[in-house]
DONUVO-522743 format. One line per field, with one value per residue (C-alpha): x, y, z; residue number from 0; residue in three letters. Coordinates in steps of 0.25 Angstrom, whole numbers. Example, Ala and Ser with C-alpha at 12.3 -4.5 7.8 and 13.67 -1.06 7.14 Angstrom:
<atoms>
u	[49 55]
v	[-18 -4]
w	[31 29]
num	[0 1]
residuo	[ala ser]
</atoms>
This chain:
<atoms>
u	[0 3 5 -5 -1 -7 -6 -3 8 16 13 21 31 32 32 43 53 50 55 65 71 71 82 91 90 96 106 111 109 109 123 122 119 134 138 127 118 104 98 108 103 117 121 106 94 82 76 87 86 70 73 81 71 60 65 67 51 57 64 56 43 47 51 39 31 38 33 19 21 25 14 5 13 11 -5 -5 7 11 23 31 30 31 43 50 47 51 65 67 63 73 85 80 81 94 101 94 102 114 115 107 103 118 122 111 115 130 129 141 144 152 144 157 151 135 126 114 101 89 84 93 85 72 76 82 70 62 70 68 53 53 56 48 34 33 31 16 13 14 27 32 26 29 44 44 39 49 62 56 55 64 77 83 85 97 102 114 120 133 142 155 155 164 156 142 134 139 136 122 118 122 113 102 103 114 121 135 145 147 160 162 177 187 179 164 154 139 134 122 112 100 100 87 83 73 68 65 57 51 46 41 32 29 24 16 11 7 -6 -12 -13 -19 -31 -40 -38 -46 -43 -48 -41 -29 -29 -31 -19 -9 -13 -12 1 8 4 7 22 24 19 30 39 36 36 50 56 52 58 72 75 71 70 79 95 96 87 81 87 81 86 86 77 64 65 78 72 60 72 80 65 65 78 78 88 87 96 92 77 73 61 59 63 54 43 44 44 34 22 22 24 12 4 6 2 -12 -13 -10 -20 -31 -25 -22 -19 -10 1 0 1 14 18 12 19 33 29 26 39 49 59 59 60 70 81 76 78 91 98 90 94 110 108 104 112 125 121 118 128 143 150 156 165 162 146 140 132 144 137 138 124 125 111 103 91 80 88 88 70 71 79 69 55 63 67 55 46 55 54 39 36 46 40 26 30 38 26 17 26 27 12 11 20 15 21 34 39 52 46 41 56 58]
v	[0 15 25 33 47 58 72 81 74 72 86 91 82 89 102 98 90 104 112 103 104 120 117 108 117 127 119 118 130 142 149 149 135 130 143 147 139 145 147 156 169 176 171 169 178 174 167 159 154 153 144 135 136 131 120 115 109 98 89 89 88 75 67 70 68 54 51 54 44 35 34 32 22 15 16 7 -3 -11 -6 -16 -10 4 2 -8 6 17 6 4 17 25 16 20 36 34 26 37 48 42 39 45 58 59 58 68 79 76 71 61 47 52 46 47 60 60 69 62 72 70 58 51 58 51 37 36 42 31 21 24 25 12 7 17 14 1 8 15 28 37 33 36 50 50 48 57 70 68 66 79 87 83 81 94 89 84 96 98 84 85 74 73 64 50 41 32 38 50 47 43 56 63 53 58 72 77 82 78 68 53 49 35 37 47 48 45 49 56 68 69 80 75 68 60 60 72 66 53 61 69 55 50 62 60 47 49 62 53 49 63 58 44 41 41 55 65 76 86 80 77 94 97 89 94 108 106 99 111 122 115 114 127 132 123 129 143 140 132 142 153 148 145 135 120 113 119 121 134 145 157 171 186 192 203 204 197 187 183 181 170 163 161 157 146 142 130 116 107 97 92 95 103 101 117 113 103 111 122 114 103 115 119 107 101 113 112 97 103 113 103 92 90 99 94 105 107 110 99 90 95 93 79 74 79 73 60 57 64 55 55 71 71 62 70 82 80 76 86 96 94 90 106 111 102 111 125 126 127 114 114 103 111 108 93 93 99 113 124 133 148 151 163 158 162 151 140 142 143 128 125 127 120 108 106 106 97 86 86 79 67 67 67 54 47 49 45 31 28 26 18 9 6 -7 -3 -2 5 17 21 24 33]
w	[0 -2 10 11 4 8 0 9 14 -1 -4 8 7 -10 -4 6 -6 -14 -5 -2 -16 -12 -3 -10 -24 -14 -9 -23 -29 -20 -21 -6 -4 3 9 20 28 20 35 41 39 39 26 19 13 20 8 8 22 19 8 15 28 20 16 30 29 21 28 42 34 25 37 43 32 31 44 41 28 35 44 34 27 37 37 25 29 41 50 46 30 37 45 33 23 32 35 19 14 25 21 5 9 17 6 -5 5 5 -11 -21 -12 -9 -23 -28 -17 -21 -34 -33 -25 -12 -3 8 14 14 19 24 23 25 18 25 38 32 29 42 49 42 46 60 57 53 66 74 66 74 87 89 82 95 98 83 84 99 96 83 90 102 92 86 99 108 99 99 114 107 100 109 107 98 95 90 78 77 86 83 94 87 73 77 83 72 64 75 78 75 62 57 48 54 46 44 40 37 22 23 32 32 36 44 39 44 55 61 76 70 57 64 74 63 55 67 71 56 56 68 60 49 56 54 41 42 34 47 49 44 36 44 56 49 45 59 63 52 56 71 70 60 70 83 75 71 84 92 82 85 100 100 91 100 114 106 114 110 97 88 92 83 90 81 87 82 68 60 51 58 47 49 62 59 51 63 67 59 56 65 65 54 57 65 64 77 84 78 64 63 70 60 49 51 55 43 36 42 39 26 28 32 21 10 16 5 -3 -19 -29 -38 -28 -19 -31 -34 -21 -20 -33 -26 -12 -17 -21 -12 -13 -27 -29 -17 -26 -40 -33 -29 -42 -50 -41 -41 -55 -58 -50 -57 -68 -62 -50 -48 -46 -31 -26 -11 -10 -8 -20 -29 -33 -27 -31 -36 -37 -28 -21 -32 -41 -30 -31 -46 -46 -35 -42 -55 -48 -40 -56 -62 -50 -51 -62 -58 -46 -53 -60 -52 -40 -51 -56 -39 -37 -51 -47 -31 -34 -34 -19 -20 -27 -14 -8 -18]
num	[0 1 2 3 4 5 6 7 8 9 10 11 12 13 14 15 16 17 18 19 20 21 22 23 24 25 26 27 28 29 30 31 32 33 34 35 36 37 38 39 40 41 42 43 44 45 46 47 48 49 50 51 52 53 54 55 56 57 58 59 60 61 62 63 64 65 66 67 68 69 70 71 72 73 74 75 76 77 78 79 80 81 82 83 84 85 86 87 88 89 90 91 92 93 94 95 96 97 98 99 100 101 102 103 104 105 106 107 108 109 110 111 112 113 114 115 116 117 118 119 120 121 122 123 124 125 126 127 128 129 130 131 132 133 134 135 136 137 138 139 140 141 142 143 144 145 146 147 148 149 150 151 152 153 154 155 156 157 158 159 160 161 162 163 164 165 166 167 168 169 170 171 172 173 174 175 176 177 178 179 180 181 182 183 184 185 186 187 188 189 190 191 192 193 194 195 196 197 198 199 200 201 202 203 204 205 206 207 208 209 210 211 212 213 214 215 216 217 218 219 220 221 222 223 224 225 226 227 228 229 230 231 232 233 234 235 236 237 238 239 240 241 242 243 244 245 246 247 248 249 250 251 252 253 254 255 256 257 258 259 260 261 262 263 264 265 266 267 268 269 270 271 272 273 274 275 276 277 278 279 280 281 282 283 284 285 286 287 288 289 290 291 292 293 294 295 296 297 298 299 300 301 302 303 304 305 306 307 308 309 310 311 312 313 314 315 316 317 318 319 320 321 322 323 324 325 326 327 328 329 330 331 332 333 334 335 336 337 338 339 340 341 342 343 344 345 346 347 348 349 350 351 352 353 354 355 356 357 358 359 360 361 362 363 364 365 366 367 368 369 370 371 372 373 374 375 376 377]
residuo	[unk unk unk unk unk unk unk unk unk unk unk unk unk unk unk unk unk unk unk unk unk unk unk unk unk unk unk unk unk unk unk unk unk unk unk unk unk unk unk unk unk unk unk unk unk unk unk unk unk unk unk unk unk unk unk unk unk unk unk unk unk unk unk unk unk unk unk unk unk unk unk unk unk unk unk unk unk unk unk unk unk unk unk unk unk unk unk unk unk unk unk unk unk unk unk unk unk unk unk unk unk unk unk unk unk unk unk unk unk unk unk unk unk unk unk unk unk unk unk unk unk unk unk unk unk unk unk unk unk unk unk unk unk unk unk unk unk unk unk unk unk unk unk unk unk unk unk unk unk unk unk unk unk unk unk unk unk unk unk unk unk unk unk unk unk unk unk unk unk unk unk unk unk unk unk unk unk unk unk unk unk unk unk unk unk unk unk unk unk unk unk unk unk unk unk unk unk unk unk unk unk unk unk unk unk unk unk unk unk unk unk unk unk unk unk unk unk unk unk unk unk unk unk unk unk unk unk unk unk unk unk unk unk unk unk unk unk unk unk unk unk unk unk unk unk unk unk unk unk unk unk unk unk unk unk unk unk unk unk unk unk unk unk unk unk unk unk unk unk unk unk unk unk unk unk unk unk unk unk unk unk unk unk unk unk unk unk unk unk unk unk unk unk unk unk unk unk unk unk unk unk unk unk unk unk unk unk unk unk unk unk unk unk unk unk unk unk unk unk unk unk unk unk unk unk unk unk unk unk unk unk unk unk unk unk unk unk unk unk unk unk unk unk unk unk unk unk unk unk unk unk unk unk unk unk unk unk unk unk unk unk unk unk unk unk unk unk unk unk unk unk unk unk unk unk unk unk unk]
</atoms>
């Protein structure tokens, strides 16, 4: 049997991958892209730091939104098929990081230094689904919302890399390079204690949208949910003193100001972080729920193939930029970009048309051939 898909669902997870796409056009293209961190104010123009804020929604949101599909894969399948999909389909997306990813981001086969990013974050927080789906669904959500909460406990923990305990926490919380010799080691980007909480509280979050729940029920919740978020945001944020390690300070202009605001840790994910961005996130849930137009289509077609887009993407974006940057021996994909900010949303909207159509017929080709199991991990 198919998982129950449900629209609203796939046409967030399109917005998010387009949005996504936004961040990584810039990391290719804008000249700026290797010399300033885009969300330190002293070196960047506001609509640059904005750019790169927004796509913050992305990663938060898709591990969540796994969670919650998840959850109702597991409506139409016994929890041994659950658990043995989450287990193969997070090993898929760890190998896919570590070998096609790597080599699209790179665009060569030096696999002696990788940088494991965020779907590598994924598979692994599948993987550790897979075992927690055999305990009961309060203790899943349970567990979830107190990684979540209560991790930035942790904030303070340093360790000195060269030992497994070491290596391990870096694995959890912390980031940093766990060399396996004097030549060859990985790079932790994303690391997992808080995307495994996050697809936990997801999955418990799935049974918002079960079929027994009504849509008016359903609404109520999504709304509920997003305010109660974005309040406790705003309310964390405002006492400055738990959830996020980096606190937010008075700036001139008051703009500058909000951005401090919300310029909160990614990595790891802070409780803040993931506050800020799932209000909203689960907002727009409610606002697309029912909804089909045009619009949503667009999204949908994207959002039912993320995977799919998110490996096309990749190549066809270094692939342009082969073309239109300057080669660079001194930036990991190999190109340095030379392009102002305006260019970087020209390539964006470009890219984003071209990958529609693939994505329309390969979305199409997947639920025509149901029999073929291994189109469903990619």
């Amino acid at each position: 049997m198919k998982p129950l898909r449900i629209q609203s669902i796939d046409a967030l997870r399109g917005l998010i991958m387009i949005i996504m796409a936004l961040d990584h056009i810039r990391d290719f293209f804008h000249f700026d892209a290797f010399l300033h961190n885009p969300l330190d104010l002293r070196y960047s123009p506001y609509p640059l730091f904005m750019t790169r804020w927004i796509t913050h929604f992305c990663a938060p949101t898709f591990i969540l939104l796994t969670g919650v599909s998840a959850y109702l894969y597991g409506l139409k399948h016994t929890k041994a098929e659950l658990s043995r999909f989450l287990f193969t389909r997070g090993l898929w997306l760890v190998f896919l990081e570590i070998t096609v990813v790597a080599i699209g981001w790179k665009y060569n086969f030096d696999f002696q230094h990788t940088i494991l990013m965020v779907i590598w974050a994924i598979g692994m927080a599948m993987i550790f689904l897979s075992a927690m789906v055999w305990l009961p669904y309060a203790a899943i959500l349970g567990i979830g919302l107190l990684i979540v909460c209560t991790h930035n406990l942790f904030d303070s923990v340093h360790v000195t890399p060269g030992t497994f305990w070491s290596d391990v926490w870096m694995i959890l919380h912390q980031q940093g390079y766990i060399a396996f010799n004097d030549k060859a080691g990985v790079f932790i980007f994303y690391t997992l204690l808080p995307y495994f909480g996050l697809i936990c509280a997801g999955y418990g979050f799935g049974k918002v949208f079960a079929p027994q729940v009504e849509a008016a029920v359903r609404k109520r919740t999504l709304l509920f949910t997003g305010l109660v978020c974005i309040v406790a945001f705003i309310v964390l944020r405002l006492i400055n003193k738990y959830g996020d390690p980096q606190p937010w300070d008075y700036q001139v202009p008051w703009r500058y100001t909000f951005a401090s605001f919300i310029n909160c840790t990614k990595y790891p994910v802070s409780l803040q972080f993931a506050l800020m961005i799932l209000g909203p996130a689960i907002l727009i849930l409610y606002a697309l729920d029912g909804v089909q137009n045009r619009l949503t289509n667009f999204l949908v077609t994207i959002g039912k193939v993320p995977m799919f887009y998110y490996i096309v993407h990749i190549y066809l974006i270094h692939a342009i930029a082969m073309v239109m940057d300057d080669k660079s021996p001194n930036t990991p994909f190999g190109v340095q970009g030379k392009y102002h900010l305006w260019t970087v949303y020209v390539i964006w909207v470009c890219v984003v048309a071209a990958l529609y159509l693939p994505c329309k017929w390969y979305g199409k080709y997947k639920s025509a051939h149901p029999e073929n199991w291994w189109l469903s991990y990619i």
